[in-house]
PyMOL Python script that loads the backbone (N, CA, C, O; Angstrom):
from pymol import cmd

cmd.read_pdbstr("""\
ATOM      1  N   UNK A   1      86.955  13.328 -12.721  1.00  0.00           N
ATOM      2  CA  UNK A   1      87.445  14.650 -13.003  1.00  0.00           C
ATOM      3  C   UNK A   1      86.500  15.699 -12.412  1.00  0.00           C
ATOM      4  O   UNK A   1      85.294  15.480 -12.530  1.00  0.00           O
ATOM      5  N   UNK A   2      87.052  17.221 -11.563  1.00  0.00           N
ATOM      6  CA  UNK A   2      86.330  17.408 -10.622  1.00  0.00           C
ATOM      7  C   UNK A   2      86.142  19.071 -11.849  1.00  0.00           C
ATOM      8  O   UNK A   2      87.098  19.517 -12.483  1.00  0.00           O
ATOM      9  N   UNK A   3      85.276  19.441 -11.875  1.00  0.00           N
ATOM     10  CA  UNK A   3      85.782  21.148 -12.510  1.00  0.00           C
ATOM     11  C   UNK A   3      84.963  22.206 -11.873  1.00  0.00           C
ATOM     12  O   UNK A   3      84.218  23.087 -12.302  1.00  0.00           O
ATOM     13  N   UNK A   4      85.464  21.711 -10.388  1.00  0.00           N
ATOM     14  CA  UNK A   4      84.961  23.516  -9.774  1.00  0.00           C
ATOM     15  C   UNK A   4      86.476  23.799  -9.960  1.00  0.00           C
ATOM     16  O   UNK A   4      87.468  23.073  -9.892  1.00  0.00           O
ATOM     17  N   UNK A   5      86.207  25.751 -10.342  1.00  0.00           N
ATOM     18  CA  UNK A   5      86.884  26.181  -9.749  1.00  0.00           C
ATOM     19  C   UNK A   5      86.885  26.776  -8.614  1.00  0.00           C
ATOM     20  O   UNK A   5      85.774  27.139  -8.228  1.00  0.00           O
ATOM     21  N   UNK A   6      88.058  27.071  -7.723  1.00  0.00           N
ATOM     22  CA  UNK A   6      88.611  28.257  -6.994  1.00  0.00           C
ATOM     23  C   UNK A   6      87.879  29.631  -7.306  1.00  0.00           C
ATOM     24  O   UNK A   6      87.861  30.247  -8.372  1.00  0.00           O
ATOM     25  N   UNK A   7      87.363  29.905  -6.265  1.00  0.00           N
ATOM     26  CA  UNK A   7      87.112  31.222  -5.929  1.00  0.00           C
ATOM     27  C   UNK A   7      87.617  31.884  -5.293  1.00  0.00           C
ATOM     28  O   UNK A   7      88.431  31.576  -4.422  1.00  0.00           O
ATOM     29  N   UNK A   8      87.071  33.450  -5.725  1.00  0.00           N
ATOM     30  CA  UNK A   8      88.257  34.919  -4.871  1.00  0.00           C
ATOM     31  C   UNK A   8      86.963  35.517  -4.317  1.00  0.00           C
ATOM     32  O   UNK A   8      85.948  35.491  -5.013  1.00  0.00           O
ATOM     33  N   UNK A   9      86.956  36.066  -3.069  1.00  0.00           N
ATOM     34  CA  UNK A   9      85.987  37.308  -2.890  1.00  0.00           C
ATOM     35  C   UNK A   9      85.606  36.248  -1.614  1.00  0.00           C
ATOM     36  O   UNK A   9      85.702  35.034  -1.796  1.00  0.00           O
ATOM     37  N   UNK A  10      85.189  36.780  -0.374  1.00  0.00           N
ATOM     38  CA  UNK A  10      84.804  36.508   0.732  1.00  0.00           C
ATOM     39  C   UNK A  10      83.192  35.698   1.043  1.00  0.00           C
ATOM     40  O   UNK A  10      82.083  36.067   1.429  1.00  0.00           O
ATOM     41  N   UNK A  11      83.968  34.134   0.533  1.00  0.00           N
ATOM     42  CA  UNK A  11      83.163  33.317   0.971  1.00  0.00           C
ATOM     43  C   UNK A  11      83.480  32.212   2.037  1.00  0.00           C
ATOM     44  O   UNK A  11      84.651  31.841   1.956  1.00  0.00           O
ATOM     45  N   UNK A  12      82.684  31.531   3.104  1.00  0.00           N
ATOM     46  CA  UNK A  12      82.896  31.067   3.464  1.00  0.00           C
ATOM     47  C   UNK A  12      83.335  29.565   3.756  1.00  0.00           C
ATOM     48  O   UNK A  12      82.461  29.040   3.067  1.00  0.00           O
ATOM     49  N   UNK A  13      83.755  28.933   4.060  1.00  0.00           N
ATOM     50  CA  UNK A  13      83.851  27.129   3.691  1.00  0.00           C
ATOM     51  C   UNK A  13      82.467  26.242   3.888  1.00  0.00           C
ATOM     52  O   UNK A  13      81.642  26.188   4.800  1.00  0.00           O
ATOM     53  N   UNK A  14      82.626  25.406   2.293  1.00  0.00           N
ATOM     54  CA  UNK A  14      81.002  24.929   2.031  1.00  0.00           C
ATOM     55  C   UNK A  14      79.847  25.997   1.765  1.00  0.00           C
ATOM     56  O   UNK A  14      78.695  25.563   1.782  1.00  0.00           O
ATOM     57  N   UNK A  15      79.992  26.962   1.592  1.00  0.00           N
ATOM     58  CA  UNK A  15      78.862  28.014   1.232  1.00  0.00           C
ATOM     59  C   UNK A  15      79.524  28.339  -0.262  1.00  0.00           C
ATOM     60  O   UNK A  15      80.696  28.131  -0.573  1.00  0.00           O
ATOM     61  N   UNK A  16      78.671  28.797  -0.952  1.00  0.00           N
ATOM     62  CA  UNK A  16      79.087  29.783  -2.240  1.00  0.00           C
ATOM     63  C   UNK A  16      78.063  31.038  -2.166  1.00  0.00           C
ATOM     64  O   UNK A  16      77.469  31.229  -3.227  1.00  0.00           O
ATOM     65  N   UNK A  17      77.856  31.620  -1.477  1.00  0.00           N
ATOM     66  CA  UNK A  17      77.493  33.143  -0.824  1.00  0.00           C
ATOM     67  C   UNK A  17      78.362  33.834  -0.511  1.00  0.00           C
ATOM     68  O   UNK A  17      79.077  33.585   0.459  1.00  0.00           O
ATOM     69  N   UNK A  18      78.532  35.119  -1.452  1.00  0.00           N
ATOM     70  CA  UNK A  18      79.388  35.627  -1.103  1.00  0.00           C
ATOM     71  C   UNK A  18      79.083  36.997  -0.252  1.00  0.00           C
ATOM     72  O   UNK A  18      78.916  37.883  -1.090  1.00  0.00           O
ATOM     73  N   UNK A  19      78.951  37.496   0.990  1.00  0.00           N
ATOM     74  CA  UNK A  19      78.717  38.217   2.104  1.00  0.00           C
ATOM     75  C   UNK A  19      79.388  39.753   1.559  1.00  0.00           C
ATOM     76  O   UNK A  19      80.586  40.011   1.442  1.00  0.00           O
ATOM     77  N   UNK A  20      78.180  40.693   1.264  1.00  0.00           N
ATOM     78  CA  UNK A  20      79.066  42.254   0.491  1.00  0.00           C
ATOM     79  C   UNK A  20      79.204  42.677   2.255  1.00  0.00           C
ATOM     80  O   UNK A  20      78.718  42.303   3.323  1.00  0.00           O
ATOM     81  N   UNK A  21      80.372  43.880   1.659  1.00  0.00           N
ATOM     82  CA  UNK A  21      80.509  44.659   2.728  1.00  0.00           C
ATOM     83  C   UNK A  21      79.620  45.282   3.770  1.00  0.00           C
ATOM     84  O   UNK A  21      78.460  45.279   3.357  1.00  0.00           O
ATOM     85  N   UNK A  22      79.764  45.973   5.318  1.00  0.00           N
ATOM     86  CA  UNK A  22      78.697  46.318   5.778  1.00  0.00           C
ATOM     87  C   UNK A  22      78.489  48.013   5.048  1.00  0.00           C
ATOM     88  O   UNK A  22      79.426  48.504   4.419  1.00  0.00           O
ATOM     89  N   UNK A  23      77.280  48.712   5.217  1.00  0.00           N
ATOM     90  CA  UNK A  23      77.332  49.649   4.751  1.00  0.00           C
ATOM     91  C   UNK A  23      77.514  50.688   5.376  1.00  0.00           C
ATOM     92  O   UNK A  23      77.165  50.595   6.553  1.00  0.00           O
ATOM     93  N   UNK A  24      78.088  52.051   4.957  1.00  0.00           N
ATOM     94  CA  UNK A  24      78.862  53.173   5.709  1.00  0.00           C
ATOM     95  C   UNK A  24      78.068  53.854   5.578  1.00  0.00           C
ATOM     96  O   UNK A  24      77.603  54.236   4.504  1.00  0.00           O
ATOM     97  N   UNK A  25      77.490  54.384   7.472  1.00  0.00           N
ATOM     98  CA  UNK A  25      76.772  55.209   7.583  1.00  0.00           C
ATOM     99  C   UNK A  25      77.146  56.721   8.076  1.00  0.00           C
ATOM    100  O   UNK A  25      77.703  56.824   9.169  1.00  0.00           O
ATOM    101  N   UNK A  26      76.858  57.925   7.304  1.00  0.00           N
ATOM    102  CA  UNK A  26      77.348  59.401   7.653  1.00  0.00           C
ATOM    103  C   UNK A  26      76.211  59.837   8.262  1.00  0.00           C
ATOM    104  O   UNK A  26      75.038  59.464   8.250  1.00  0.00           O
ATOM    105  N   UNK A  27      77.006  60.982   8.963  1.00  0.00           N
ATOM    106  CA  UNK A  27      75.637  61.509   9.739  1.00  0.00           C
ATOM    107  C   UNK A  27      75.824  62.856   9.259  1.00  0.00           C
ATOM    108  O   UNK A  27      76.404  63.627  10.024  1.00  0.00           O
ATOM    109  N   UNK A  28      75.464  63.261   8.197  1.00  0.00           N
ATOM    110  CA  UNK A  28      74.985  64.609   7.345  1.00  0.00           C
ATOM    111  C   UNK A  28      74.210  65.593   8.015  1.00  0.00           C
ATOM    112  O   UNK A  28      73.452  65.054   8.821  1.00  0.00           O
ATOM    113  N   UNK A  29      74.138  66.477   7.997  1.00  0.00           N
ATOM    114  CA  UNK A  29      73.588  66.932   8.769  1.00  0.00           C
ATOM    115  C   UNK A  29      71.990  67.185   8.237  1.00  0.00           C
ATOM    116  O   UNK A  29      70.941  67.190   8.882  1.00  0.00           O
ATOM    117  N   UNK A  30      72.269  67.406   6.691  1.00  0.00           N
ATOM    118  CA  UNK A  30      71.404  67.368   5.740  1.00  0.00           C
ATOM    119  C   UNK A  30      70.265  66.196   5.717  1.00  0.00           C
ATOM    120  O   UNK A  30      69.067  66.242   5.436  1.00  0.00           O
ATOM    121  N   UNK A  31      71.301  64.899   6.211  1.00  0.00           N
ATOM    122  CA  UNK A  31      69.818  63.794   6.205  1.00  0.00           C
ATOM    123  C   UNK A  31      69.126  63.369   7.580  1.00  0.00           C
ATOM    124  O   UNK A  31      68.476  62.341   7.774  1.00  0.00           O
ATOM    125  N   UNK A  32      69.426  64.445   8.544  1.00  0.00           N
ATOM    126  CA  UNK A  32      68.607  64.135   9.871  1.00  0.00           C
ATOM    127  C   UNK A  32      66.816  64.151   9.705  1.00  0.00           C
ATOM    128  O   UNK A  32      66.197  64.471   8.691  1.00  0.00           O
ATOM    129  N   UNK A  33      66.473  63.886  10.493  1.00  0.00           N
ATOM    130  CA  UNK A  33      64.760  63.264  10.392  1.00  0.00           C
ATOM    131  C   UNK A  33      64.745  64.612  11.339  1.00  0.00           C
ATOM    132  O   UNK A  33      65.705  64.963  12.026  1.00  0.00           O
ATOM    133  N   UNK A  34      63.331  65.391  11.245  1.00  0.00           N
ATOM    134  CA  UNK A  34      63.195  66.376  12.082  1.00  0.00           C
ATOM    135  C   UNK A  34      62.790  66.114  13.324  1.00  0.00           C
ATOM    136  O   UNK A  34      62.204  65.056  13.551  1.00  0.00           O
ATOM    137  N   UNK A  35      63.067  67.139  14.439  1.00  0.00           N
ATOM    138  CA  UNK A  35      62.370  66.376  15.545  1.00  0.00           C
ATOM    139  C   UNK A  35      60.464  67.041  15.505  1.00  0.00           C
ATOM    140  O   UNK A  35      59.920  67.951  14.880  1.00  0.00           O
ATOM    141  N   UNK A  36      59.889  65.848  16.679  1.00  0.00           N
ATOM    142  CA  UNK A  36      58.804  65.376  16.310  1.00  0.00           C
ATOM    143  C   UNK A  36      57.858  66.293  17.300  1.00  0.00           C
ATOM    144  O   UNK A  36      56.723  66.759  17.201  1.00  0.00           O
ATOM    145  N   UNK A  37      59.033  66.321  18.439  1.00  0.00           N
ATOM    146  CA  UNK A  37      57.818  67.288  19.353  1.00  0.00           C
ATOM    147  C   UNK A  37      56.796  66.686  20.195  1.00  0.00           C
ATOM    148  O   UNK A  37      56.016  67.460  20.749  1.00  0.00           O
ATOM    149  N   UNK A  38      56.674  65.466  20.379  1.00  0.00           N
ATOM    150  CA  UNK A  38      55.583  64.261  20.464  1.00  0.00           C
ATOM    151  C   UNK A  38      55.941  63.533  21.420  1.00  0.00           C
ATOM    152  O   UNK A  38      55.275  62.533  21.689  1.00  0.00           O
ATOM    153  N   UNK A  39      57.263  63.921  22.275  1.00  0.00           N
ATOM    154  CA  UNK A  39      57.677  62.810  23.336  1.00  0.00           C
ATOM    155  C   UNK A  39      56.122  62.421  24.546  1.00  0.00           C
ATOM    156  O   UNK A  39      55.638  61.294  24.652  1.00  0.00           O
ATOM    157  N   UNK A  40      55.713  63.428  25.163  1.00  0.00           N
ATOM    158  CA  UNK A  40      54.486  63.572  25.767  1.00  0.00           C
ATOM    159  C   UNK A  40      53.551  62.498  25.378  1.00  0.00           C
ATOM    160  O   UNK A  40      53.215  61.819  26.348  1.00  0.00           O
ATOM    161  N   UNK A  41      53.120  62.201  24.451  1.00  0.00           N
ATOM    162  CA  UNK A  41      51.900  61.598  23.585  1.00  0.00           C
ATOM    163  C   UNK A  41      52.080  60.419  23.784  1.00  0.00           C
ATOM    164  O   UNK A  41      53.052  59.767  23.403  1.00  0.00           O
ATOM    165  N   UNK A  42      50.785  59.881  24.650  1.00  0.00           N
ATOM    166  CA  UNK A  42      50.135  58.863  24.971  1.00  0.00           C
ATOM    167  C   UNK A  42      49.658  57.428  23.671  1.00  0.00           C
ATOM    168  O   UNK A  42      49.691  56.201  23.752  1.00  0.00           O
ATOM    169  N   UNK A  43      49.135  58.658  22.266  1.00  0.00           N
ATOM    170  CA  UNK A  43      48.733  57.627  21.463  1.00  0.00           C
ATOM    171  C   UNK A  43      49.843  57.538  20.301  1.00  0.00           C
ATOM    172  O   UNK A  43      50.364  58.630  20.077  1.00  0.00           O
ATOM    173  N   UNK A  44      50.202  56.733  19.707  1.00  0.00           N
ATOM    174  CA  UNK A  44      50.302  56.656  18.805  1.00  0.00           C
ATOM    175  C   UNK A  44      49.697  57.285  16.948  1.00  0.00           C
ATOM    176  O   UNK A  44      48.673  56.928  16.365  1.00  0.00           O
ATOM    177  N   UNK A  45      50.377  57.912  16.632  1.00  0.00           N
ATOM    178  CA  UNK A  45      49.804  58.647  15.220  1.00  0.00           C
ATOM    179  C   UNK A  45      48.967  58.629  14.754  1.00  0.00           C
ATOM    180  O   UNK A  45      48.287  59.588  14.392  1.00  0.00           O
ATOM    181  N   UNK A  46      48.689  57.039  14.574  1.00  0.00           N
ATOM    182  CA  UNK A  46      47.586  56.476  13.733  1.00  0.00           C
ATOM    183  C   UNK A  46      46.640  55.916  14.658  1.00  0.00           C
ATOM    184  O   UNK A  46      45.914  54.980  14.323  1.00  0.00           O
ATOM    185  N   UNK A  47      46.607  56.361  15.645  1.00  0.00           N
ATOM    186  CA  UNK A  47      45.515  56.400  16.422  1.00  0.00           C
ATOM    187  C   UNK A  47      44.586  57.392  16.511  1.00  0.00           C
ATOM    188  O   UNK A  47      44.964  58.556  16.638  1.00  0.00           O
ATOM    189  N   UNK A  48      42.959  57.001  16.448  1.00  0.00           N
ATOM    190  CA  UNK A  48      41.848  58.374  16.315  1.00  0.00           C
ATOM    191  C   UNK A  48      42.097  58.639  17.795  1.00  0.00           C
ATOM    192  O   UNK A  48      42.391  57.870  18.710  1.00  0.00           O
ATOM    193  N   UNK A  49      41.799  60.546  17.744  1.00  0.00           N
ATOM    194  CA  UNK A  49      42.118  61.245  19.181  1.00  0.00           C
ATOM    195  C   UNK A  49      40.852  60.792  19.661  1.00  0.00           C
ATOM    196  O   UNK A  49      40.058  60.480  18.774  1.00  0.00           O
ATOM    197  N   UNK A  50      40.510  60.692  20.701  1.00  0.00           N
ATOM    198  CA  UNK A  50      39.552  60.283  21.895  1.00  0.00           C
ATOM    199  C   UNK A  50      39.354  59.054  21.651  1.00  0.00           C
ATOM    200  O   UNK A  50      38.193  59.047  21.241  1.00  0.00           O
ATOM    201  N   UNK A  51      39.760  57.916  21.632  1.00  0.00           N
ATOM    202  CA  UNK A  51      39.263  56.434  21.135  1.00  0.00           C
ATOM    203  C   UNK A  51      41.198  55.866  22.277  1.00  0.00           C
ATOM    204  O   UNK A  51      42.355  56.275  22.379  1.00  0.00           O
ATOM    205  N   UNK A  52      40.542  55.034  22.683  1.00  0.00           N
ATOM    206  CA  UNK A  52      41.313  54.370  23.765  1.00  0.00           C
ATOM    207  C   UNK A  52      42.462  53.259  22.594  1.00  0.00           C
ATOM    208  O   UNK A  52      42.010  52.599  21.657  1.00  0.00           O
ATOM    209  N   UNK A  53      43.772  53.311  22.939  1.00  0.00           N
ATOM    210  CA  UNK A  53      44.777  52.382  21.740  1.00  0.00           C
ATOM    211  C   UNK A  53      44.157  51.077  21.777  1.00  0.00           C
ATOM    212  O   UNK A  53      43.802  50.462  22.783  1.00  0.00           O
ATOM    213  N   UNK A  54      44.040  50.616  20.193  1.00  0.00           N
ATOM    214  CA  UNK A  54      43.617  49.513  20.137  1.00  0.00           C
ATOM    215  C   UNK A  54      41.459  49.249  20.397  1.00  0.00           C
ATOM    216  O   UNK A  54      40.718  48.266  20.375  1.00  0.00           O
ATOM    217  N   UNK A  55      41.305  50.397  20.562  1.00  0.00           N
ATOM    218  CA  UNK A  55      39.402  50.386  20.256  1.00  0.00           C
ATOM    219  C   UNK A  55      38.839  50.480  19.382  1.00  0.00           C
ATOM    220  O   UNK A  55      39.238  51.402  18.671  1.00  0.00           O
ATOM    221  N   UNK A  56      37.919  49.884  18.965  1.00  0.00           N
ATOM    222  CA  UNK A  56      37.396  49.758  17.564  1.00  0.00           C
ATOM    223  C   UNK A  56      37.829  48.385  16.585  1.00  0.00           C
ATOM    224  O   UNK A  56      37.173  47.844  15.695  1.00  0.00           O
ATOM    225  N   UNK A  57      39.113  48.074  17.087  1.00  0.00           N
ATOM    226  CA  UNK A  57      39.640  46.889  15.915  1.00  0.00           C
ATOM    227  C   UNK A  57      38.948  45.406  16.072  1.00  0.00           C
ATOM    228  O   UNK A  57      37.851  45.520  16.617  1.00  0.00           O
ATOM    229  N   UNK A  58      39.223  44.281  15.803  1.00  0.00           N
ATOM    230  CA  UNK A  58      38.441  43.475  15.641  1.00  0.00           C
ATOM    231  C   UNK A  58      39.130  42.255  16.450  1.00  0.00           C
ATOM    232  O   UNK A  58      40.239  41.842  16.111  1.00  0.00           O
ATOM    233  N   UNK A  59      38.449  41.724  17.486  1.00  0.00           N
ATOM    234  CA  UNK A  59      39.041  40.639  18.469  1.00  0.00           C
ATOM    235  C   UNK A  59      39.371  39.446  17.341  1.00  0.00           C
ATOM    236  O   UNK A  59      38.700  38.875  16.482  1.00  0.00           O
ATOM    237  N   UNK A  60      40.677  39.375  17.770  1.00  0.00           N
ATOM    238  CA  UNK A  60      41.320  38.104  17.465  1.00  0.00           C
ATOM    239  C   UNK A  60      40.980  36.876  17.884  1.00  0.00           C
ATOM    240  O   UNK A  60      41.234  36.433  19.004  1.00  0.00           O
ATOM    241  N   UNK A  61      40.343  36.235  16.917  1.00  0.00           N
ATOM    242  CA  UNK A  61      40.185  34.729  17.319  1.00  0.00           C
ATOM    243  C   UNK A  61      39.231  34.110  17.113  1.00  0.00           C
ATOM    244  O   UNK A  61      39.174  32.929  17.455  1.00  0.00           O
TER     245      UNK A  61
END
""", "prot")
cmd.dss("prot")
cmd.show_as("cartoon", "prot")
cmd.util.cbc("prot")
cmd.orient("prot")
């Protein structure tokens, strides 16, 4: 005697994961990221100014 049941909702065959919808993205005008002004720039943010990317850190290996 077998007692699965039948399932509803978008799963696939042999899996019991059921996969949610993708999520809906708006483009608000309200949630834009500001611009940065920074296209120019050589270093990265979190890089100290006058120190070459990647100087100072610690050789791998």
């Amino acid at each position: 005697m077998s007692s699965e049941k039948p399932r509803a909702g978008t799963t696939s065959p042999g899996s019991d994961v059921e996969h949610p919808k993708h999520p809906v993205h708006s483009d608000n005008e309200k949630s834009k990221m500001p611009e940065r002004d920074d296209d120019g720039r050589k270093q990265s943010p979190s890089d100290r100014p006058g120190k070459k990317p990647g100087e100072g850190e610690p050789s791998v290996g």
